[in-house]
ROKOLSE-715747 format. One line per 4 residues: number of its first residue (from 1); for each residue x, z, y of C-alpha. Coordinates in nm, 2 decimals, always signed. Example, Ala and Ser with C-alpha at 12.3 -4.5 7.8 and 13.67 -1.06 7.14 Angstrom:
<fibas>
1> +1.23 +0.78 -0.45  +1.37 +0.71 -0.11;
</fibas>
This chain:
<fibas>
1> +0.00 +0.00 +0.00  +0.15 -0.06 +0.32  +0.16 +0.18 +0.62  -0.05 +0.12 +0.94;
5> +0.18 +0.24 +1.21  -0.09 +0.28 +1.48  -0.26 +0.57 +1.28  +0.03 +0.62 +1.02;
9> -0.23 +0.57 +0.72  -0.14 +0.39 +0.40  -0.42 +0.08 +0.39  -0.48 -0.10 +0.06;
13> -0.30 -0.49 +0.06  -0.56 -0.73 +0.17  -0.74 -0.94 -0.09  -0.54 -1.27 -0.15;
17> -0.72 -1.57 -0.08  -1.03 -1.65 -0.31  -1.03 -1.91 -0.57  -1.31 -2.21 -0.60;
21> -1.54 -2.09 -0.80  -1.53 -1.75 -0.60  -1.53 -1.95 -0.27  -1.84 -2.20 -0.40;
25> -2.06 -1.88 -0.48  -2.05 -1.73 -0.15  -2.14 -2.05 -0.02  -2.42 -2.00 -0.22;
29> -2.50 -1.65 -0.16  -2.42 -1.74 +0.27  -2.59 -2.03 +0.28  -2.90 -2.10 +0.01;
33> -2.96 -1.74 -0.10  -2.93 -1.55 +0.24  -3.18 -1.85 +0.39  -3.42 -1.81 +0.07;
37> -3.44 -1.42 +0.18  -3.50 -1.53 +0.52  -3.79 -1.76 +0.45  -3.97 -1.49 +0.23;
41> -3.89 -1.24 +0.52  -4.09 -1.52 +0.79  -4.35 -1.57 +0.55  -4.45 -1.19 +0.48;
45> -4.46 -1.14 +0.86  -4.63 -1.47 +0.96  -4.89 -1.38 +0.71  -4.90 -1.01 +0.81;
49> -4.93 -1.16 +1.19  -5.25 -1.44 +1.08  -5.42 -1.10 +0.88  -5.40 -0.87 +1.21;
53> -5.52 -1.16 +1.45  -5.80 -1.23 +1.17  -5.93 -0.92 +1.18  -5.92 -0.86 +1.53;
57> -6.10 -1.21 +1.66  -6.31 -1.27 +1.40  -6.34 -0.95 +1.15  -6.23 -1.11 +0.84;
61> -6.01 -1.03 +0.61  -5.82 -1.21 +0.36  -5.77 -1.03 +0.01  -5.49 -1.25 -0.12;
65> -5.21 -1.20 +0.20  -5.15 -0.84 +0.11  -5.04 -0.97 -0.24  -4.82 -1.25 -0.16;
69> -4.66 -1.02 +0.15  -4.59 -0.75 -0.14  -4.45 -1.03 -0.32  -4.25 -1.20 -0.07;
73> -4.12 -0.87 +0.07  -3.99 -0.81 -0.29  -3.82 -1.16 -0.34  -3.61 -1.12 +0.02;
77> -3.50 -0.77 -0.10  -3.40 -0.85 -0.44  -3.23 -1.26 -0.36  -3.04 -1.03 -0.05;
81> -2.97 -0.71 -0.25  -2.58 -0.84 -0.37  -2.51 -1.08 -0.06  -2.57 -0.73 +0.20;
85> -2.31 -0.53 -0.06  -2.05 -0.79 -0.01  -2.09 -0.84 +0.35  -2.05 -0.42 +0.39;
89> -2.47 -0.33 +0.49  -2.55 -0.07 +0.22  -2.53 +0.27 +0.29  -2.25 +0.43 +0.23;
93> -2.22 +0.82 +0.26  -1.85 +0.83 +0.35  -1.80 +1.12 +0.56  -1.67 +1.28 +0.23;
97> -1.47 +0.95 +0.16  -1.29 +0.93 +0.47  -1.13 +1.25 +0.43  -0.94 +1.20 +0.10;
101> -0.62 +1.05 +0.06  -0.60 +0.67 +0.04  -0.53 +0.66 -0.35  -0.84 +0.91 -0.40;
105> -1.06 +0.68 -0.15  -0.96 +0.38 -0.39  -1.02 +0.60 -0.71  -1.37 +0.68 -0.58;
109> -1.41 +0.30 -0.50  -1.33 +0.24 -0.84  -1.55 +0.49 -1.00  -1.86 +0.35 -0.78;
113> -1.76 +0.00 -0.87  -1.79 +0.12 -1.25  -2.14 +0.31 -1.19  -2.29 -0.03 -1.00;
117> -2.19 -0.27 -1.29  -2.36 -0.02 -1.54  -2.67 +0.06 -1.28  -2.68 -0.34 -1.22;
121> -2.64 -0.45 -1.55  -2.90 -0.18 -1.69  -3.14 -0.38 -1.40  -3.05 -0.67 -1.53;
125> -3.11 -0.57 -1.89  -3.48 -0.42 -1.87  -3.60 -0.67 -1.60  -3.53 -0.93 -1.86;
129> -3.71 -0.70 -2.09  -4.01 -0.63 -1.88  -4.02 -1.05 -1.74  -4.02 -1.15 -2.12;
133> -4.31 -0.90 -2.20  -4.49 -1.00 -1.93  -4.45 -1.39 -2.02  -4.58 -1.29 -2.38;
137> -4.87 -1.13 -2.27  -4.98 -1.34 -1.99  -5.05 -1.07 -1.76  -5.22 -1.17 -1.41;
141> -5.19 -1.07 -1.05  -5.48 -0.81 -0.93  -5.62 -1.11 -0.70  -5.84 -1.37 -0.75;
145> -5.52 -1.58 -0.70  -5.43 -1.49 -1.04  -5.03 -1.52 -1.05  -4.93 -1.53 -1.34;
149> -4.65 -1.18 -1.33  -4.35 -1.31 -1.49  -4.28 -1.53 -1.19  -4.33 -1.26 -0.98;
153> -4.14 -0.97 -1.18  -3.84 -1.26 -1.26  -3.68 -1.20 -0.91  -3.59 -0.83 -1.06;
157> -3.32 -0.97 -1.33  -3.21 -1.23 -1.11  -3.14 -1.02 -0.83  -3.01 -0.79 -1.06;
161> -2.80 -1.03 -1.24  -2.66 -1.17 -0.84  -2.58 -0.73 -0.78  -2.38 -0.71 -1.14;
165> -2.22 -1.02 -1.02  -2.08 -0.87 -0.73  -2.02 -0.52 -0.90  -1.80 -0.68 -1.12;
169> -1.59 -0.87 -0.85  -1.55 -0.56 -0.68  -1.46 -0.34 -1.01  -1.19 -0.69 -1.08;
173> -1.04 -0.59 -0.73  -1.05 -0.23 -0.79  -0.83 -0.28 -1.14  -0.60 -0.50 -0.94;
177> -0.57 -0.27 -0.71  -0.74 -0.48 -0.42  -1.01 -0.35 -0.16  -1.27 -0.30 -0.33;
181> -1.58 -0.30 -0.08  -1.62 -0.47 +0.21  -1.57 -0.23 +0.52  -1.89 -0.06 +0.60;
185> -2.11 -0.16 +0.94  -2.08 +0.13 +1.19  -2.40 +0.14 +1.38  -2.41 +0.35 +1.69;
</fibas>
Protein backbone atom coordinates (compact mmCIF):
# COMPACT_ATOMS: atom_id res chain seq x y z
CA UNK A 1 0.00 0.00 0.00
CA UNK A 2 1.53 3.24 -0.62
CA UNK A 3 1.56 6.17 1.82
CA UNK A 4 -0.47 9.38 1.25
CA UNK A 5 1.78 12.06 2.41
CA UNK A 6 -0.86 14.85 2.85
CA UNK A 7 -2.59 12.76 5.68
CA UNK A 8 0.30 10.16 6.22
CA UNK A 9 -2.29 7.21 5.74
CA UNK A 10 -1.37 4.04 3.88
CA UNK A 11 -4.19 3.88 0.84
CA UNK A 12 -4.85 0.64 -0.99
CA UNK A 13 -3.04 0.64 -4.88
CA UNK A 14 -5.63 1.71 -7.35
CA UNK A 15 -7.43 -0.92 -9.42
CA UNK A 16 -5.41 -1.55 -12.70
CA UNK A 17 -7.19 -0.83 -15.70
CA UNK A 18 -10.27 -3.07 -16.52
CA UNK A 19 -10.31 -5.67 -19.13
CA UNK A 20 -13.07 -5.95 -22.05
CA UNK A 21 -15.41 -8.05 -20.86
CA UNK A 22 -15.33 -5.99 -17.46
CA UNK A 23 -15.26 -2.73 -19.49
CA UNK A 24 -18.43 -3.97 -21.98
CA UNK A 25 -20.59 -4.80 -18.84
CA UNK A 26 -20.49 -1.54 -17.28
CA UNK A 27 -21.42 -0.17 -20.49
CA UNK A 28 -24.22 -2.19 -20.03
CA UNK A 29 -25.01 -1.59 -16.50
CA UNK A 30 -24.21 2.74 -17.36
CA UNK A 31 -25.89 2.79 -20.33
CA UNK A 32 -29.00 0.05 -20.96
CA UNK A 33 -29.62 -1.05 -17.37
CA UNK A 34 -29.35 2.44 -15.54
CA UNK A 35 -31.81 3.94 -18.47
CA UNK A 36 -34.25 0.73 -18.14
CA UNK A 37 -34.37 1.84 -14.16
CA UNK A 38 -35.04 5.24 -15.31
CA UNK A 39 -37.92 4.48 -17.56
CA UNK A 40 -39.67 2.28 -14.94
CA UNK A 41 -38.89 5.22 -12.37
CA UNK A 42 -40.92 7.89 -15.23
CA UNK A 43 -43.55 5.45 -15.70
CA UNK A 44 -44.52 4.83 -11.87
CA UNK A 45 -44.64 8.62 -11.43
CA UNK A 46 -46.27 9.63 -14.71
CA UNK A 47 -48.90 7.09 -13.79
CA UNK A 48 -48.99 8.12 -10.09
CA UNK A 49 -49.32 11.92 -11.62
CA UNK A 50 -52.45 10.83 -14.43
CA UNK A 51 -54.22 8.82 -11.04
CA UNK A 52 -54.01 12.13 -8.69
CA UNK A 53 -55.18 14.46 -11.65
CA UNK A 54 -57.97 11.70 -12.26
CA UNK A 55 -59.26 11.84 -9.17
CA UNK A 56 -59.24 15.29 -8.56
CA UNK A 57 -60.97 16.63 -12.14
CA UNK A 58 -63.05 14.00 -12.74
CA UNK A 59 -63.40 11.49 -9.51
CA UNK A 60 -62.33 8.43 -11.12
CA UNK A 61 -60.06 6.11 -10.28
CA UNK A 62 -58.19 3.56 -12.08
CA UNK A 63 -57.66 0.06 -10.29
CA UNK A 64 -54.93 -1.19 -12.55
CA UNK A 65 -52.14 2.00 -12.00
CA UNK A 66 -51.46 1.07 -8.38
CA UNK A 67 -50.40 -2.45 -9.69
CA UNK A 68 -48.25 -1.65 -12.49
CA UNK A 69 -46.59 1.45 -10.25
CA UNK A 70 -45.95 -1.45 -7.53
CA UNK A 71 -44.54 -3.21 -10.34
CA UNK A 72 -42.46 -0.74 -12.02
CA UNK A 73 -41.22 0.72 -8.66
CA UNK A 74 -39.91 -2.94 -8.12
CA UNK A 75 -38.24 -3.36 -11.60
CA UNK A 76 -36.14 0.18 -11.18
CA UNK A 77 -35.05 -1.02 -7.69
CA UNK A 78 -34.00 -4.44 -8.46
CA UNK A 79 -32.30 -3.60 -12.57
CA UNK A 80 -30.45 -0.47 -10.34
CA UNK A 81 -29.66 -2.55 -7.07
CA UNK A 82 -25.83 -3.70 -8.41
CA UNK A 83 -25.14 -0.57 -10.81
CA UNK A 84 -25.73 2.03 -7.28
CA UNK A 85 -23.09 -0.62 -5.27
CA UNK A 86 -20.54 -0.07 -7.90
CA UNK A 87 -20.86 3.53 -8.36
CA UNK A 88 -20.46 3.92 -4.16
CA UNK A 89 -24.66 4.94 -3.28
CA UNK A 90 -25.52 2.20 -0.72
CA UNK A 91 -25.31 2.93 2.67
CA UNK A 92 -22.52 2.34 4.29
CA UNK A 93 -22.22 2.64 8.19
CA UNK A 94 -18.55 3.51 8.32
CA UNK A 95 -17.96 5.57 11.18
CA UNK A 96 -16.65 2.34 12.80
CA UNK A 97 -14.71 1.58 9.49
CA UNK A 98 -12.91 4.73 9.33
CA UNK A 99 -11.33 4.26 12.52
CA UNK A 100 -9.42 1.02 11.98
CA UNK A 101 -6.16 0.59 10.51
CA UNK A 102 -6.04 0.42 6.67
CA UNK A 103 -5.28 -3.45 6.60
CA UNK A 104 -8.39 -4.04 9.13
CA UNK A 105 -10.56 -1.54 6.85
CA UNK A 106 -9.60 -3.91 3.82
CA UNK A 107 -10.23 -7.05 6.05
CA UNK A 108 -13.69 -5.82 6.81
CA UNK A 109 -14.14 -4.96 2.97
CA UNK A 110 -13.32 -8.38 2.40
CA UNK A 111 -15.53 -10.02 4.93
CA UNK A 112 -18.65 -7.78 3.51
CA UNK A 113 -17.55 -8.73 0.01
CA UNK A 114 -17.91 -12.54 1.22
CA UNK A 115 -21.42 -11.95 3.10
CA UNK A 116 -22.95 -10.01 -0.28
CA UNK A 117 -21.90 -12.90 -2.68
CA UNK A 118 -23.62 -15.38 -0.24
CA UNK A 119 -26.65 -12.76 0.59
CA UNK A 120 -26.76 -12.17 -3.44
CA UNK A 121 -26.43 -15.55 -4.51
CA UNK A 122 -29.03 -16.87 -1.75
CA UNK A 123 -31.43 -14.00 -3.77
CA UNK A 124 -30.52 -15.35 -6.72
CA UNK A 125 -31.07 -18.92 -5.68
CA UNK A 126 -34.77 -18.72 -4.21
CA UNK A 127 -35.96 -15.97 -6.66
CA UNK A 128 -35.30 -18.60 -9.30
CA UNK A 129 -37.10 -20.86 -7.05
CA UNK A 130 -40.10 -18.77 -6.33
CA UNK A 131 -40.25 -17.37 -10.49
CA UNK A 132 -40.18 -21.20 -11.46
CA UNK A 133 -43.07 -21.97 -8.97
CA UNK A 134 -44.90 -19.28 -10.03
CA UNK A 135 -44.53 -20.18 -13.91
CA UNK A 136 -45.83 -23.83 -12.93
CA UNK A 137 -48.67 -22.75 -11.25
CA UNK A 138 -49.80 -19.88 -13.44
CA UNK A 139 -50.51 -17.57 -10.70
CA UNK A 140 -52.23 -14.12 -11.68
CA UNK A 141 -51.92 -10.53 -10.69
CA UNK A 142 -54.78 -9.34 -8.09
CA UNK A 143 -56.24 -7.04 -11.10
CA UNK A 144 -58.40 -7.47 -13.72
CA UNK A 145 -55.24 -7.02 -15.83
CA UNK A 146 -54.34 -10.42 -14.94
CA UNK A 147 -50.27 -10.53 -15.17
CA UNK A 148 -49.26 -13.43 -15.31
CA UNK A 149 -46.55 -13.29 -11.77
CA UNK A 150 -43.50 -14.93 -13.07
CA UNK A 151 -42.82 -11.93 -15.32
CA UNK A 152 -43.33 -9.81 -12.60
CA UNK A 153 -41.43 -11.78 -9.71
CA UNK A 154 -38.40 -12.59 -12.55
CA UNK A 155 -36.84 -9.06 -11.96
CA UNK A 156 -35.92 -10.64 -8.26
CA UNK A 157 -33.23 -13.31 -9.74
CA UNK A 158 -32.06 -11.13 -12.33
CA UNK A 159 -31.41 -8.31 -10.23
CA UNK A 160 -30.11 -10.62 -7.92
CA UNK A 161 -27.99 -12.43 -10.32
CA UNK A 162 -26.58 -8.44 -11.74
CA UNK A 163 -25.81 -7.85 -7.31
CA UNK A 164 -23.85 -11.40 -7.09
CA UNK A 165 -22.21 -10.16 -10.19
CA UNK A 166 -20.76 -7.25 -8.66
CA UNK A 167 -20.17 -8.99 -5.24
CA UNK A 168 -17.99 -11.20 -6.83
CA UNK A 169 -15.89 -8.52 -8.73
CA UNK A 170 -15.47 -6.83 -5.55
CA UNK A 171 -14.62 -10.10 -3.43
CA UNK A 172 -11.88 -10.85 -6.95
CA UNK A 173 -10.36 -7.27 -5.95
CA UNK A 174 -10.54 -7.85 -2.27
CA UNK A 175 -8.32 -11.42 -2.79
CA UNK A 176 -5.99 -9.38 -5.04
CA UNK A 177 -5.66 -7.13 -2.71
CA UNK A 178 -7.45 -4.18 -4.82
CA UNK A 179 -10.14 -1.56 -3.53
CA UNK A 180 -12.71 -3.25 -2.95
CA UNK A 181 -15.85 -0.81 -2.98
CA UNK A 182 -16.15 2.06 -4.67
CA UNK A 183 -15.70 5.23 -2.30
CA UNK A 184 -18.94 5.99 -0.63
CA UNK A 185 -21.08 9.40 -1.62
CA UNK A 186 -20.76 11.93 1.30
CA UNK A 187 -23.96 13.75 1.37
CA UNK A 188 -24.09 16.89 3.49
Amino acid sequence: MAADPAEGVATPPSPPAAGPVFRAWEWFEDKIVLNLGVLCFVVAMSLMLFEAISRAAVGESYHWIEEIVRYAVVWAFFLCLALSARHGFHIRADFVHRKLSPRLQHACDVISAVCGVLFAGFLCYAGTLQTMQLYRNGLLSESAMDLEMWKVQIMLPIGAAMLLIFYLGALWRGLTRRTVFAESIEIE
